[in-house]
C-alpha positions as CSV (number, residue, x, y, z in Angstrom):
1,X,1.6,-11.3,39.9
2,X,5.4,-10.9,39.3
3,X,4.8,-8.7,36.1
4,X,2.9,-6.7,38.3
5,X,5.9,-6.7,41.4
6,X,8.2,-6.0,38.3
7,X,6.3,-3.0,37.2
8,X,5.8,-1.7,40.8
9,X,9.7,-2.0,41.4
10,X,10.1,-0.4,37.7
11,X,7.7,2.6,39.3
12,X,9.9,2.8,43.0
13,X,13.3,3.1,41.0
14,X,11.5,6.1,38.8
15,X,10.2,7.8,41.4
16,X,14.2,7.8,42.8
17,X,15.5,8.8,39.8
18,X,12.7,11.6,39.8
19,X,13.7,12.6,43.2
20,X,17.4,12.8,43.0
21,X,16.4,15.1,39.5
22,X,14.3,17.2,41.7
23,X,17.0,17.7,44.6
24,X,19.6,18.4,41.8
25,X,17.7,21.5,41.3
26,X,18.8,22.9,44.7
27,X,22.8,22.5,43.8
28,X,24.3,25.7,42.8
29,X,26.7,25.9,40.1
30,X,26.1,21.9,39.3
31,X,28.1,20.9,36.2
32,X,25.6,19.9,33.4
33,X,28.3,17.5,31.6
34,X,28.2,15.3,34.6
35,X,27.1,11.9,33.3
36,X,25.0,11.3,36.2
37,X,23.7,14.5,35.7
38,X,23.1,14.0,31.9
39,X,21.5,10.4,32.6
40,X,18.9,12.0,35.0
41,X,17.9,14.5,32.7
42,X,17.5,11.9,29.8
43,X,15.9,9.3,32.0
44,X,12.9,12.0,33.5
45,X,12.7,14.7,30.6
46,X,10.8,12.8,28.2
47,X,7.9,12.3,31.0
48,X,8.2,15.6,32.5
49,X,8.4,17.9,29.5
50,X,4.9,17.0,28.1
51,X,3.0,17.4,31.4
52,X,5.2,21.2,31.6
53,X,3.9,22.2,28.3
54,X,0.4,21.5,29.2
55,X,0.3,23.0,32.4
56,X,0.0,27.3,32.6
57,X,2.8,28.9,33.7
58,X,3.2,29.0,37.9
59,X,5.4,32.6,38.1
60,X,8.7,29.9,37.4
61,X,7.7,27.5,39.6
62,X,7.5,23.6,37.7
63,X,5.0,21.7,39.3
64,X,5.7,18.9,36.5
65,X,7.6,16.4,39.3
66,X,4.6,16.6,41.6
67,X,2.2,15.8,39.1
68,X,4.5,13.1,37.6
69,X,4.8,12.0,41.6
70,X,1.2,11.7,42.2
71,X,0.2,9.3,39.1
72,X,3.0,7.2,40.2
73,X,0.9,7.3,43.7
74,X,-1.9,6.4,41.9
75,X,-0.7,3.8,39.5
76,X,1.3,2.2,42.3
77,X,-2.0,2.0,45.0
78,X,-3.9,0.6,42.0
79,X,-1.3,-2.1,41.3
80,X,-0.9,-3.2,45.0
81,X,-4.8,-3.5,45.3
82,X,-4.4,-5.6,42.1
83,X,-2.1,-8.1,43.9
């Protein structure tokens, strides 16, 4: 039960990091070279940019941090059930 608390914390702290990636998007003229910046690209690009290449493309729109949102949704329900 605390591997699966663990792993359900591990999920919350993605799911800020995910968020804080996705308002990012809404800063004008934000300075790529930030560390923070750079650290939330490194820490949510490896999940996101497989599920963009597999979806179609939206007219620009990137729908990959809902999807990535919505399995974490899932996987989190399914671990609290499990508890």
């Amino acid at each position: 039960m605390v591997v699966i608390a663990f792993f359900l914390f591990l999920l919350q702290i993605y799911s800020y990091l995910l968020l804080a990636r996705v308002l990012m998007t809404w800063i004008p003229n934000l300075d790529y070279g930030n560390p923070i910046v750079q650290f939330l690209l490194q820490a949510t690009e490896p999940v996101l940019r497989p599920i963009r290449e597999a979806m179609p493309s939206m007219g620009g729109m990137d729908f990959s941090p809902l999807i990535v949102f919505l399995v974490i949704n899932f996987v989190s329900s399914f671990l609290q059930r499990a508890l």
